[in-house]
PyMOL Python script that loads the backbone (N, CA, C, O; Angstrom):
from pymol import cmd

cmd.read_pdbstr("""\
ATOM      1  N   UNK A   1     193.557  59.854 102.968  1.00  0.00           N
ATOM      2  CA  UNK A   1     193.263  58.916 101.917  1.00  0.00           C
ATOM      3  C   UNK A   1     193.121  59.681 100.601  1.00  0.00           C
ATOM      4  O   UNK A   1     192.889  60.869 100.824  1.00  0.00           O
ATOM      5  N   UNK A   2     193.167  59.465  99.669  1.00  0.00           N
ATOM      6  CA  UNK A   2     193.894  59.394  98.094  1.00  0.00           C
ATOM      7  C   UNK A   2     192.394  59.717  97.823  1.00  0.00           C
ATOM      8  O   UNK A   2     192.256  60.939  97.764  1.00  0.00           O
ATOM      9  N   UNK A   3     191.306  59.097  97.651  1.00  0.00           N
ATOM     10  CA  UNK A   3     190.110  59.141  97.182  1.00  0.00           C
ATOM     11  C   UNK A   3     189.690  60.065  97.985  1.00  0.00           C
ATOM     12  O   UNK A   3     189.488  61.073  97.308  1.00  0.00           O
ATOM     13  N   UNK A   4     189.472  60.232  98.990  1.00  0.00           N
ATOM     14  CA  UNK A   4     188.954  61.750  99.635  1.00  0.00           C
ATOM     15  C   UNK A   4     188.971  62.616  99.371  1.00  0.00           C
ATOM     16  O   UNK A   4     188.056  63.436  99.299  1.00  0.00           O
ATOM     17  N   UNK A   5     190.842  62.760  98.970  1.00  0.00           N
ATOM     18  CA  UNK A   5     191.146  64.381  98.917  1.00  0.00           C
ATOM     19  C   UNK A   5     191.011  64.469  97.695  1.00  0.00           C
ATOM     20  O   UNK A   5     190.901  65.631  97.303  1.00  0.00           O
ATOM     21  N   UNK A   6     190.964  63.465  96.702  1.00  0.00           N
ATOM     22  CA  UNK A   6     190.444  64.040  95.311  1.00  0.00           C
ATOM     23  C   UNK A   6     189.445  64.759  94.788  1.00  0.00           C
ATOM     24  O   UNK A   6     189.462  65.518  93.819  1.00  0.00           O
ATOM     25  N   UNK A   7     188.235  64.342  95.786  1.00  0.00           N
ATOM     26  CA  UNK A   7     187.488  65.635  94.711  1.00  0.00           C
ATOM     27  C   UNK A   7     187.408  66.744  95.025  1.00  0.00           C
ATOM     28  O   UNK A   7     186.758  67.516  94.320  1.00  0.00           O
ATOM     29  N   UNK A   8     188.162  67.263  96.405  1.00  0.00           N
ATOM     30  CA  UNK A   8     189.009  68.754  96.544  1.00  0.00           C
ATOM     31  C   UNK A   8     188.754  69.431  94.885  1.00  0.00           C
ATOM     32  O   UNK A   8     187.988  70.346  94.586  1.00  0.00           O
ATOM     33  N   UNK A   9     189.574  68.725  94.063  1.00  0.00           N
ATOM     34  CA  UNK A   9     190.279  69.259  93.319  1.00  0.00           C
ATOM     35  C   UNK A   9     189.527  69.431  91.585  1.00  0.00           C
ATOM     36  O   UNK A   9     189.952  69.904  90.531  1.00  0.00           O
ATOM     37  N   UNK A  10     188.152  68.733  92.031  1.00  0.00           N
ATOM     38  CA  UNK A  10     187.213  68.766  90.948  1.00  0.00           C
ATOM     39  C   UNK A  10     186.368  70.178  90.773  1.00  0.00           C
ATOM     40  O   UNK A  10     185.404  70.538  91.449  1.00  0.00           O
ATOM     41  N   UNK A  11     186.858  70.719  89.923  1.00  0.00           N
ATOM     42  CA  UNK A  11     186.225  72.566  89.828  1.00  0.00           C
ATOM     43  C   UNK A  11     184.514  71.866  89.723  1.00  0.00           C
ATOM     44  O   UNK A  11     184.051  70.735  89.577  1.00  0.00           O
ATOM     45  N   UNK A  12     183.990  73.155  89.877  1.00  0.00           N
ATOM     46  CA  UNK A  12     182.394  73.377  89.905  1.00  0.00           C
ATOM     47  C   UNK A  12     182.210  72.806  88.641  1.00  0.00           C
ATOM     48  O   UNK A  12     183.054  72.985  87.763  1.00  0.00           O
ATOM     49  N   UNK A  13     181.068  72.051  88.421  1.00  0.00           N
ATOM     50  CA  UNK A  13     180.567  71.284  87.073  1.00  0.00           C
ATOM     51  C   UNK A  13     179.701  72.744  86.544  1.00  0.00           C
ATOM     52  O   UNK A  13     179.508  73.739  87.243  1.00  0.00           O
ATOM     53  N   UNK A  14     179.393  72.605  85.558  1.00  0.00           N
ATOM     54  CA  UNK A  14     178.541  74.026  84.476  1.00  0.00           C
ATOM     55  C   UNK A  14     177.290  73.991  84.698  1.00  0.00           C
ATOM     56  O   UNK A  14     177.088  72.786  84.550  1.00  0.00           O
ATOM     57  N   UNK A  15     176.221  74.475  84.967  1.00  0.00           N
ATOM     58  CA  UNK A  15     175.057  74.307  85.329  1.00  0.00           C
ATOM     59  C   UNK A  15     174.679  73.256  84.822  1.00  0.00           C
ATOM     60  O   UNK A  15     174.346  72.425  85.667  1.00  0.00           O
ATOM     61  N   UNK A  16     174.575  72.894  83.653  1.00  0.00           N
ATOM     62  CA  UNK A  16     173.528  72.179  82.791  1.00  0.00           C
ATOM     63  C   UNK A  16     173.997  70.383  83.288  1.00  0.00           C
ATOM     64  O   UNK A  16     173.210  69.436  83.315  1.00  0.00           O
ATOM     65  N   UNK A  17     175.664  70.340  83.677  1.00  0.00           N
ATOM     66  CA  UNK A  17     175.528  69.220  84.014  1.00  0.00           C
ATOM     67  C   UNK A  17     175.567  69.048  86.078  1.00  0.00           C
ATOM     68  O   UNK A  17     175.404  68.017  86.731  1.00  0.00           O
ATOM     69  N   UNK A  18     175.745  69.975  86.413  1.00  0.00           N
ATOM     70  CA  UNK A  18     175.182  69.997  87.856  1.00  0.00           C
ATOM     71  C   UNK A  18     174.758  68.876  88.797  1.00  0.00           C
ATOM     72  O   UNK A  18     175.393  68.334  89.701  1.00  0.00           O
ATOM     73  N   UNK A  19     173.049  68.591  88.183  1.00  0.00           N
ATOM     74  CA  UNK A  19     172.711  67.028  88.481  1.00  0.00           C
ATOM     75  C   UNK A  19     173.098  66.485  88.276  1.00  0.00           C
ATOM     76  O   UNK A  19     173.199  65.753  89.260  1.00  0.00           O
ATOM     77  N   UNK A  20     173.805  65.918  87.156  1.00  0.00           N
ATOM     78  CA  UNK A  20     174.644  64.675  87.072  1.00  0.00           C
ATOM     79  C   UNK A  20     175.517  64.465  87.799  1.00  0.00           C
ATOM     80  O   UNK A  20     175.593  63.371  88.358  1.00  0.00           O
ATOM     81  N   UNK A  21     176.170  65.165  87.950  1.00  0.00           N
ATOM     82  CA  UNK A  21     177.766  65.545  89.155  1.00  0.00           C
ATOM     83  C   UNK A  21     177.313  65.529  90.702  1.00  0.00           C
ATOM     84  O   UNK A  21     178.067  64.920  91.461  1.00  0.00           O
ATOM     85  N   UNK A  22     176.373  66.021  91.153  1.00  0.00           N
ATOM     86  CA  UNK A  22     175.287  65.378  92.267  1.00  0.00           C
ATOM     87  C   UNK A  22     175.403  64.062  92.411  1.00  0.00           C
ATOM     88  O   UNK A  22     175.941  63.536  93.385  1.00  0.00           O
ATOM     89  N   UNK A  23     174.884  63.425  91.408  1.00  0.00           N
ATOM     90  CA  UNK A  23     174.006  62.320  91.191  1.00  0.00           C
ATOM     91  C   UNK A  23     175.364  61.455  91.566  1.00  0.00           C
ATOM     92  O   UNK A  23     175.344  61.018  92.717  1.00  0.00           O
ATOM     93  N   UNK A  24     176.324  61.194  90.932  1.00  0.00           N
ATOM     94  CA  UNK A  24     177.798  61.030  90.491  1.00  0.00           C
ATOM     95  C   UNK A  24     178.445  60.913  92.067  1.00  0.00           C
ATOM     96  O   UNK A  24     178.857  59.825  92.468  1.00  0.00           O
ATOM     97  N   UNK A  25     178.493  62.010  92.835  1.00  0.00           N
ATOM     98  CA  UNK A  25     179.083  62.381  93.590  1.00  0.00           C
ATOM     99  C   UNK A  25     178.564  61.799  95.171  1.00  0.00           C
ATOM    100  O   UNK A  25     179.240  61.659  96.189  1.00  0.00           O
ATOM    101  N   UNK A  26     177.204  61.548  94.952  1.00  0.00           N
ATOM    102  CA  UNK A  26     176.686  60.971  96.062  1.00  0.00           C
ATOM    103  C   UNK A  26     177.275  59.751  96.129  1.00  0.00           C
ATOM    104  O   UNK A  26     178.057  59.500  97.045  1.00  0.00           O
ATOM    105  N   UNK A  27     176.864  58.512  94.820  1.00  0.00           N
ATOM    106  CA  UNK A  27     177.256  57.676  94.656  1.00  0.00           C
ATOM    107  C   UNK A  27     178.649  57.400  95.256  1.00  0.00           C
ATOM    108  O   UNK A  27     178.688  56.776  96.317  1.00  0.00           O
ATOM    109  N   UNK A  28     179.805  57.812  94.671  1.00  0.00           N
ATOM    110  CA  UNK A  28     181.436  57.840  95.207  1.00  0.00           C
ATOM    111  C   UNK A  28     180.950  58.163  96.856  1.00  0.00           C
ATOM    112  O   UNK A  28     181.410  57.434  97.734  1.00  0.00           O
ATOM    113  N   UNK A  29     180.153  59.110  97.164  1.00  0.00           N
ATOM    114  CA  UNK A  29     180.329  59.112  99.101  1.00  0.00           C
ATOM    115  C   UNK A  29     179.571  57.576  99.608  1.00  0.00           C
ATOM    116  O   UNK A  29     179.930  57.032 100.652  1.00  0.00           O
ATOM    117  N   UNK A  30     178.713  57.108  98.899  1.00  0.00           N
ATOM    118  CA  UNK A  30     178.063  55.930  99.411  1.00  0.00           C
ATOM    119  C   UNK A  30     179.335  54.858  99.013  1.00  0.00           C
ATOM    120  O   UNK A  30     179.603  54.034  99.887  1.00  0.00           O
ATOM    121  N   UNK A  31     180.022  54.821  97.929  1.00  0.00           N
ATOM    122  CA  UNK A  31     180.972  53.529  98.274  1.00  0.00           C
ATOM    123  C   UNK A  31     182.199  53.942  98.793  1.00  0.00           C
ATOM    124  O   UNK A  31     183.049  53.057  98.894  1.00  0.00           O
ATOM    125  N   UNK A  32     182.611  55.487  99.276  1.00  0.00           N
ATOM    126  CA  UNK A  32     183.671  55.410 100.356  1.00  0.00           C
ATOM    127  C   UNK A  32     182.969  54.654 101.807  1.00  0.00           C
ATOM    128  O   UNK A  32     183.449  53.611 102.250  1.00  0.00           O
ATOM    129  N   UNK A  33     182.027  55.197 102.319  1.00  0.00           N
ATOM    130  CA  UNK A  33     181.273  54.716 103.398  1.00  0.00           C
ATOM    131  C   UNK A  33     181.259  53.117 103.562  1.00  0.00           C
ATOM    132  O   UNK A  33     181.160  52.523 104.636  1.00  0.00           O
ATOM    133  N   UNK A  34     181.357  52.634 102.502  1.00  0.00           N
ATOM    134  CA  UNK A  34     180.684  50.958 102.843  1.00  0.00           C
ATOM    135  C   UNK A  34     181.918  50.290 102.301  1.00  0.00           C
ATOM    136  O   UNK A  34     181.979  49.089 102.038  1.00  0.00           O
ATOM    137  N   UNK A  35     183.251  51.469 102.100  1.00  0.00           N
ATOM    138  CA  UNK A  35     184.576  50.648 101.901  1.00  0.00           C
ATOM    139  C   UNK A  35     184.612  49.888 100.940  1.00  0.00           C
ATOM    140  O   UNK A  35     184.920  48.707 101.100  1.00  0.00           O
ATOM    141  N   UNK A  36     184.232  50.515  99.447  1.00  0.00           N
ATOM    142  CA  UNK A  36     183.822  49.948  97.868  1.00  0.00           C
ATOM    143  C   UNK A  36     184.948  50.590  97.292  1.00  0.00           C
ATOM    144  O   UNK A  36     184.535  51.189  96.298  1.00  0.00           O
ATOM    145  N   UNK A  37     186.382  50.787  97.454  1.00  0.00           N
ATOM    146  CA  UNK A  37     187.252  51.504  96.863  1.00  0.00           C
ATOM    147  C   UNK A  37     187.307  51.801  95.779  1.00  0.00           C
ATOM    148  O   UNK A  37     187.384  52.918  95.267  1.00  0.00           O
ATOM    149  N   UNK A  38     187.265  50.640  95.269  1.00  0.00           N
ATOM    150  CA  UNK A  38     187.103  50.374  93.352  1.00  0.00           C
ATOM    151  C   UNK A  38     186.334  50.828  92.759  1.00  0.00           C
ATOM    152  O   UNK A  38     186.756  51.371  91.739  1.00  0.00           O
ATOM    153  N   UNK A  39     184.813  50.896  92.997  1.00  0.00           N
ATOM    154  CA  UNK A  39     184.086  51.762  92.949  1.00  0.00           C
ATOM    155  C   UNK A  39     183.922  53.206  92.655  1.00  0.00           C
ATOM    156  O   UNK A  39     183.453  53.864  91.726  1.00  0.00           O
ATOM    157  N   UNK A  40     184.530  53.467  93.886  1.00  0.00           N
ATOM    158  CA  UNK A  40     184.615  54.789  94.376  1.00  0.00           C
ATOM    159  C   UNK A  40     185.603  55.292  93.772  1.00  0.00           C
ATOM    160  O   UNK A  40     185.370  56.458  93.455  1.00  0.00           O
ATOM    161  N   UNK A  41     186.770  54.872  93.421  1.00  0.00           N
ATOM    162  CA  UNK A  41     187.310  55.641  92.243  1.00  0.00           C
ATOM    163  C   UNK A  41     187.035  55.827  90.720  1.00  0.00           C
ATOM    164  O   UNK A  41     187.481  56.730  90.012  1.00  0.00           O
ATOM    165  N   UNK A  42     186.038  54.578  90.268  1.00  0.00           N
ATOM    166  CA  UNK A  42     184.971  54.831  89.099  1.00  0.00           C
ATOM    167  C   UNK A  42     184.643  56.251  89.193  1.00  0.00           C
ATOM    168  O   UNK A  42     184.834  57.250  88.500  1.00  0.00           O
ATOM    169  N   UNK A  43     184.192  56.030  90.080  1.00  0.00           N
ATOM    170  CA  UNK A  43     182.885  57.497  90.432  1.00  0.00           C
ATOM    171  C   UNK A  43     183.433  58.478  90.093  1.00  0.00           C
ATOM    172  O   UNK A  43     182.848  59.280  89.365  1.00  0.00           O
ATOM    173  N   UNK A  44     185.098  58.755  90.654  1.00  0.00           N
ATOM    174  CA  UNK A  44     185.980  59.434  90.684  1.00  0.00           C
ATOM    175  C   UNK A  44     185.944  60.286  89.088  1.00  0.00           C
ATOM    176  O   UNK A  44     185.703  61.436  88.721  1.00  0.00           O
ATOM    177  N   UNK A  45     186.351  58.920  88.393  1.00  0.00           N
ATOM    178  CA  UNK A  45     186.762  58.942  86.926  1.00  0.00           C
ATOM    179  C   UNK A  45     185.748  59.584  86.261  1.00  0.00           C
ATOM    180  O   UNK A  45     186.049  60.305  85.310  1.00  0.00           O
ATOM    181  N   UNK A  46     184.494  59.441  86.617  1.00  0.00           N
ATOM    182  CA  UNK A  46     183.414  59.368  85.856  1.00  0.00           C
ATOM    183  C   UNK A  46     182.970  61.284  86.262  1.00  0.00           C
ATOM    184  O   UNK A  46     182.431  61.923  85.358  1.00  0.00           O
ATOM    185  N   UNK A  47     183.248  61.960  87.558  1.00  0.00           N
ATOM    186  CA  UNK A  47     183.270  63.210  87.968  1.00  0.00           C
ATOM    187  C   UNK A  47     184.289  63.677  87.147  1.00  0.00           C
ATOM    188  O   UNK A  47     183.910  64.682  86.546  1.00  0.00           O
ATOM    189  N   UNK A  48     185.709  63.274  86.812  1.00  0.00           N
ATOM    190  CA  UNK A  48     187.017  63.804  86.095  1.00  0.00           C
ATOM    191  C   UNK A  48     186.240  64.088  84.918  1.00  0.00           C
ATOM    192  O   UNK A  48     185.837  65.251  84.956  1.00  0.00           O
ATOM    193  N   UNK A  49     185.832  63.385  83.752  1.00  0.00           N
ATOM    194  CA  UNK A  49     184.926  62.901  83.049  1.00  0.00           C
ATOM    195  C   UNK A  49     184.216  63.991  82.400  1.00  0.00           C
ATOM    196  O   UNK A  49     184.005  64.356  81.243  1.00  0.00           O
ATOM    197  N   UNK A  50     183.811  64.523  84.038  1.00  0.00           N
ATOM    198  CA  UNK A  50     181.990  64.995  83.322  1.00  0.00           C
ATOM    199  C   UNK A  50     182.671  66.499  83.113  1.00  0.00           C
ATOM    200  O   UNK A  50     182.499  67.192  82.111  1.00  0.00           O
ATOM    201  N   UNK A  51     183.572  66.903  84.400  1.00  0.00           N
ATOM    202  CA  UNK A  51     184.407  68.582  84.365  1.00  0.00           C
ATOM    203  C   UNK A  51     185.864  68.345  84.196  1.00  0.00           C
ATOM    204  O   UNK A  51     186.454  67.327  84.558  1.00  0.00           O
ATOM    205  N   UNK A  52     186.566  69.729  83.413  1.00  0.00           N
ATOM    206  CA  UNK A  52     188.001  69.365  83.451  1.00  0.00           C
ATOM    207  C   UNK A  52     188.643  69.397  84.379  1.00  0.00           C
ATOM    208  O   UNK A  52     188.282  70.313  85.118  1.00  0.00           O
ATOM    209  N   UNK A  53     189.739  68.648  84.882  1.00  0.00           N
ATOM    210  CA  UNK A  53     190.212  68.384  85.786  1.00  0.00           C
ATOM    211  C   UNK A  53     191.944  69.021  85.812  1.00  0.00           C
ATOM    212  O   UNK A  53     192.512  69.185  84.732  1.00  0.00           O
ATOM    213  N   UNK A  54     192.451  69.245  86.733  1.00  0.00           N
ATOM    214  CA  UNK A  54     193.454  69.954  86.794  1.00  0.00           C
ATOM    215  C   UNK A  54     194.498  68.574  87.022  1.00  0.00           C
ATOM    216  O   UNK A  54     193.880  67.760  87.708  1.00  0.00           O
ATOM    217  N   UNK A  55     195.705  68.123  86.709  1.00  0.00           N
ATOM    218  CA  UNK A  55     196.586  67.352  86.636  1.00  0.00           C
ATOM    219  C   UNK A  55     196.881  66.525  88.319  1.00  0.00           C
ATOM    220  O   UNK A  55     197.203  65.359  88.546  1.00  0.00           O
ATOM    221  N   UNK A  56     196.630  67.615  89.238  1.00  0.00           N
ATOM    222  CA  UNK A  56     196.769  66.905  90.754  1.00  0.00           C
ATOM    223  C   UNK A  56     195.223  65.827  90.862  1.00  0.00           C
ATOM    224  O   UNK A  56     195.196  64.838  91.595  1.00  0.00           O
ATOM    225  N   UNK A  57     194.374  66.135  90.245  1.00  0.00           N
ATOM    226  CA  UNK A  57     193.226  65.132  90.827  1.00  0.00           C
ATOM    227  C   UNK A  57     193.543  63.664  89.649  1.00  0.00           C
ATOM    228  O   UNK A  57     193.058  62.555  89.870  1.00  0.00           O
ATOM    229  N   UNK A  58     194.237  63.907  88.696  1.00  0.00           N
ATOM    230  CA  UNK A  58     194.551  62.454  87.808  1.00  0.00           C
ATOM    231  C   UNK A  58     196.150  61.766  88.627  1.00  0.00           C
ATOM    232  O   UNK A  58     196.694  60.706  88.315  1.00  0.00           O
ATOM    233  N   UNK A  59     196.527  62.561  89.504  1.00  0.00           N
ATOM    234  CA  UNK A  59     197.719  62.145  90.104  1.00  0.00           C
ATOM    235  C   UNK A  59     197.111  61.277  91.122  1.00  0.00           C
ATOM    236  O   UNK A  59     197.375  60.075  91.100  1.00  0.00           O
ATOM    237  N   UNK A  60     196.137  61.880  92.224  1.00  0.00           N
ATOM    238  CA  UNK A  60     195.731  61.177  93.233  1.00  0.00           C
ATOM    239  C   UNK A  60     195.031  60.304  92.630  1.00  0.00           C
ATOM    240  O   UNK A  60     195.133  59.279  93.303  1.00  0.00           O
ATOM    241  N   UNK A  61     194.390  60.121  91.765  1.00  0.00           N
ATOM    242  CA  UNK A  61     193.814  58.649  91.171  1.00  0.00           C
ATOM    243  C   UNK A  61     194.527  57.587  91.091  1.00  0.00           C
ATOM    244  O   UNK A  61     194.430  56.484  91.629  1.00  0.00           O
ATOM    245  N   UNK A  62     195.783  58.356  89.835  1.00  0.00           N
ATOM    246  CA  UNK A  62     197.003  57.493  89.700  1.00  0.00           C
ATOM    247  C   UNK A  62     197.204  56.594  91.165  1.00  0.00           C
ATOM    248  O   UNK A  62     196.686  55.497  91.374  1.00  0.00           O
ATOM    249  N   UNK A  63     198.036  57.301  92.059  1.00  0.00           N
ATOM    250  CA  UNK A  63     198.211  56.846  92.823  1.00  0.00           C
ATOM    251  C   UNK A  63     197.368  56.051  93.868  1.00  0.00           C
ATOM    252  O   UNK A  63     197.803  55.100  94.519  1.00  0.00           O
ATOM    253  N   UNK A  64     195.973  56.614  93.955  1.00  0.00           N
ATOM    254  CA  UNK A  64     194.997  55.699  94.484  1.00  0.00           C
ATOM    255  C   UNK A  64     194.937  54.007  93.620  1.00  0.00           C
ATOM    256  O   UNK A  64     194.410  52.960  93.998  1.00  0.00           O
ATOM    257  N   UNK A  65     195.599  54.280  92.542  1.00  0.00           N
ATOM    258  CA  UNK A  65     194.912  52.809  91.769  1.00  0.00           C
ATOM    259  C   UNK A  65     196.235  51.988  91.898  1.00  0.00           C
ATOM    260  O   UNK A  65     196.132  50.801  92.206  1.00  0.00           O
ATOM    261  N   UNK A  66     197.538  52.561  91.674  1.00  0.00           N
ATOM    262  CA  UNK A  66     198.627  51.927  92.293  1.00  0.00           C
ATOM    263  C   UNK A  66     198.356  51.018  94.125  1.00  0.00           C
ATOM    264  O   UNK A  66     198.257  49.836  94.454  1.00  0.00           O
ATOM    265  N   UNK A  67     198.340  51.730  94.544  1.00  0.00           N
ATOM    266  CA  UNK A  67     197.761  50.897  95.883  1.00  0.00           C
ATOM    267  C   UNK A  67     196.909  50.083  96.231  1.00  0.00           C
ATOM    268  O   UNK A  67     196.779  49.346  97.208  1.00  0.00           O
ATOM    269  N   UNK A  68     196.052  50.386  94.893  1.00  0.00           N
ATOM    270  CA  UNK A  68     194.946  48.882  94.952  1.00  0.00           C
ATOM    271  C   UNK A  68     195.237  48.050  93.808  1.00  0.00           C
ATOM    272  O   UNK A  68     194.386  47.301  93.329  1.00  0.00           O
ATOM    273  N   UNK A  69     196.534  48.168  93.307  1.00  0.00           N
ATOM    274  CA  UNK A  69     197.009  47.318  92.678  1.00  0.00           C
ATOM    275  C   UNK A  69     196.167  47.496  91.294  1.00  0.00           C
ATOM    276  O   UNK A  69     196.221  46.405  90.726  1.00  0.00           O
ATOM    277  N   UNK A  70     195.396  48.440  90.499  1.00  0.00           N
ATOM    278  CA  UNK A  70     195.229  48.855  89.410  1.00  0.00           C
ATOM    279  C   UNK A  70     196.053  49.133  88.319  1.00  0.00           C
ATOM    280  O   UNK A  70     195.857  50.117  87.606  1.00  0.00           O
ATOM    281  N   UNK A  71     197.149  48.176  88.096  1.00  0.00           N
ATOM    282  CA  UNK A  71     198.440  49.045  87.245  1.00  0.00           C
ATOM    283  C   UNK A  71     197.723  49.523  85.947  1.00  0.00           C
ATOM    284  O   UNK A  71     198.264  50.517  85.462  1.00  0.00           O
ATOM    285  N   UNK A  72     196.416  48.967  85.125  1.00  0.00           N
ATOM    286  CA  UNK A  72     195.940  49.343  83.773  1.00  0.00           C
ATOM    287  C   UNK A  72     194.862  50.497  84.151  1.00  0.00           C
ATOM    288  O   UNK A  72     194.665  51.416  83.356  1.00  0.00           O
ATOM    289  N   UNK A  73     194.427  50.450  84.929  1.00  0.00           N
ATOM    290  CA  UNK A  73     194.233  52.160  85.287  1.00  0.00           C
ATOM    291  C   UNK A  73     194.719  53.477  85.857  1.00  0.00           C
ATOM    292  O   UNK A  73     194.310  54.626  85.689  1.00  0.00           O
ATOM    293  N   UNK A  74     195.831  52.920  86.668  1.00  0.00           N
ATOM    294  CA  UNK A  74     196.757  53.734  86.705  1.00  0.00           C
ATOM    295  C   UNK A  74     197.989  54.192  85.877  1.00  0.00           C
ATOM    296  O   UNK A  74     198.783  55.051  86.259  1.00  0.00           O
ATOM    297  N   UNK A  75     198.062  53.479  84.623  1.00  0.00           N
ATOM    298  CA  UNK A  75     198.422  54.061  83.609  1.00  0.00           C
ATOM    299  C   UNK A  75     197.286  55.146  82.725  1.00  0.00           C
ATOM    300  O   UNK A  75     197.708  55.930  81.875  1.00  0.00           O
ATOM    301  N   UNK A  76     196.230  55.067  82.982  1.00  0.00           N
ATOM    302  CA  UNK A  76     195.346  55.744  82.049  1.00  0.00           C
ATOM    303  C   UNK A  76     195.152  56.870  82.967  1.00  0.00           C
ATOM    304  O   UNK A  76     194.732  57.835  82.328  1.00  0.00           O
ATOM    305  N   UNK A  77     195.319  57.181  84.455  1.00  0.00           N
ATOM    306  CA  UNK A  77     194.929  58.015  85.088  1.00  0.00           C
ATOM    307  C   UNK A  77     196.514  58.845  83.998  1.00  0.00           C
ATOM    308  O   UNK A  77     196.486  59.621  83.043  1.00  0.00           O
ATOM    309  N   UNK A  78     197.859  58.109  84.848  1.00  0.00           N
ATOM    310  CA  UNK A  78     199.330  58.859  84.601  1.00  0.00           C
ATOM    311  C   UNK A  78     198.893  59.620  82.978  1.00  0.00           C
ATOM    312  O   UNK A  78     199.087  60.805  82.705  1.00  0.00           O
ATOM    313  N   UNK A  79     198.312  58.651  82.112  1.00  0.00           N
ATOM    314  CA  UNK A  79     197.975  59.274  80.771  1.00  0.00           C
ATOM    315  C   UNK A  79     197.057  60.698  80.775  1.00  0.00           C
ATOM    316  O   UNK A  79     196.980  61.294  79.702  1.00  0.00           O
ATOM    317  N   UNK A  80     196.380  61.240  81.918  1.00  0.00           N
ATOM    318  CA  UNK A  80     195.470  61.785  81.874  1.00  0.00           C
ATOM    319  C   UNK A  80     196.084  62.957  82.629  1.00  0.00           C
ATOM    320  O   UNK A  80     195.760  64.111  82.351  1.00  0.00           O
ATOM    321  N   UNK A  81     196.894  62.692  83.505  1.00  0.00           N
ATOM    322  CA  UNK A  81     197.895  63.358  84.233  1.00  0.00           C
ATOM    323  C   UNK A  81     198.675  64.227  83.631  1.00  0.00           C
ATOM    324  O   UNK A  81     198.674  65.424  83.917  1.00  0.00           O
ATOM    325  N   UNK A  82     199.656  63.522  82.443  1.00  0.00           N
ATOM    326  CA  UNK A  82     200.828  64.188  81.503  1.00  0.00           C
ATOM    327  C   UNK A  82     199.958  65.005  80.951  1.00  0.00           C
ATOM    328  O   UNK A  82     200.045  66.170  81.341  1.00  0.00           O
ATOM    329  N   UNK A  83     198.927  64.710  79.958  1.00  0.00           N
ATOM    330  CA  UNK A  83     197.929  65.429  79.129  1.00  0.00           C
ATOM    331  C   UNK A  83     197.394  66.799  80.088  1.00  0.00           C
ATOM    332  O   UNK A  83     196.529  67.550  79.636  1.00  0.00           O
ATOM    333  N   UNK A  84     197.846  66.964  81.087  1.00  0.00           N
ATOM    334  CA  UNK A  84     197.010  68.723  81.343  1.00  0.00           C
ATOM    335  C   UNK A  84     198.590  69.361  81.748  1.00  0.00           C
ATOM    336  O   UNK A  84     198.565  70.531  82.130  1.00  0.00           O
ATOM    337  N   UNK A  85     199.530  68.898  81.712  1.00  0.00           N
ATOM    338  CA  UNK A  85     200.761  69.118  82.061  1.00  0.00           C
ATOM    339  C   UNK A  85     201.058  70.277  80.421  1.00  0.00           C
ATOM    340  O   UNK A  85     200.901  69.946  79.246  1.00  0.00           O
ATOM    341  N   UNK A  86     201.539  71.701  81.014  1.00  0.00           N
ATOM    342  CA  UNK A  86     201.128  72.041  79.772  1.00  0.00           C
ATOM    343  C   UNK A  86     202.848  71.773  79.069  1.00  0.00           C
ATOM    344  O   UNK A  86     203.808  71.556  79.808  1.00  0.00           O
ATOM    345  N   UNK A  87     202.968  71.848  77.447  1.00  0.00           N
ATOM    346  CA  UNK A  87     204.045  71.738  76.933  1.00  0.00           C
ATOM    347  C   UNK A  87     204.828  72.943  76.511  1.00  0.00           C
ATOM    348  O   UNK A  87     204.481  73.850  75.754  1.00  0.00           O
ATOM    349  N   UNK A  88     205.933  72.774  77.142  1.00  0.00           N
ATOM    350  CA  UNK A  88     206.926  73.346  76.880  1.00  0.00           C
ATOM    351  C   UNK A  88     207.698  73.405  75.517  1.00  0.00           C
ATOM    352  O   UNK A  88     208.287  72.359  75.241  1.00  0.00           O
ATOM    353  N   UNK A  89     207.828  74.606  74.456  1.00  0.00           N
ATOM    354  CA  UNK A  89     208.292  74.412  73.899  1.00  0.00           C
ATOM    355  C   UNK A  89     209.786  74.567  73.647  1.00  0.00           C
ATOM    356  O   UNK A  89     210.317  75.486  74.270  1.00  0.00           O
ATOM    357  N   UNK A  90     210.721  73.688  72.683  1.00  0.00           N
ATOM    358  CA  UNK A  90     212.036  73.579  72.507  1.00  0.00           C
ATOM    359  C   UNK A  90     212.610  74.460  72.191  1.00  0.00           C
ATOM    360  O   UNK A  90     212.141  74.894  71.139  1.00  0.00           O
ATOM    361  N   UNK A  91     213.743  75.231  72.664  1.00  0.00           N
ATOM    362  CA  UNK A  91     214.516  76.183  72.318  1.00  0.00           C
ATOM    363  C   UNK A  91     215.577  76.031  70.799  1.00  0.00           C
ATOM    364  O   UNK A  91     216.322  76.956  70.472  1.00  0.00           O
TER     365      UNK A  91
END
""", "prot")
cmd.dss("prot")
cmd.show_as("cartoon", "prot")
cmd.util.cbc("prot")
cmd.orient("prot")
């Protein structure tokens, strides 16, 4: 599942915000558990959010929100996606 393996991919939060990302993170395991998808990818967003995120964890969102039929957040994930994609410049 799409929401699982995402926060694989969420680096260590900085000390100072730590608890929050705890706090954050419990939450998202309590609405995978009770099958709150929608939710639980909030939570997601809101962990992306707090630390920078590397382009594969805005992909599995993407695609987590496509399947629950999110097309206006899964454009903002894809938006969040391109944005760590680094740019190439033109020859």
């Amino acid at each position: 599942m799409l929401l699982k393996r995402a926060p694989q991919a969420i680096p260590n939060p900085p000390h100072e915000a730590s608890e929050l990302f705890s706090k954050i993170e419990k939450e998202f395991e309590e609405f995978i558990d009770h099958n709150e998808l929608g939710l639980a990818l909030e939570e997601l967003e809101e962990l992306g959010n707090l630390v920078p995120c590397r382009g594969g964890f805005w992909r599995d969102l993407e695609r987590a929100a496509i399947t629950m039929e999110l097309m206006e957040r899964a454009q903002t994930y894809r938006s969040r996606f391109l944005s760590t994609r680094p740019v190439v410049p033109e020859r």
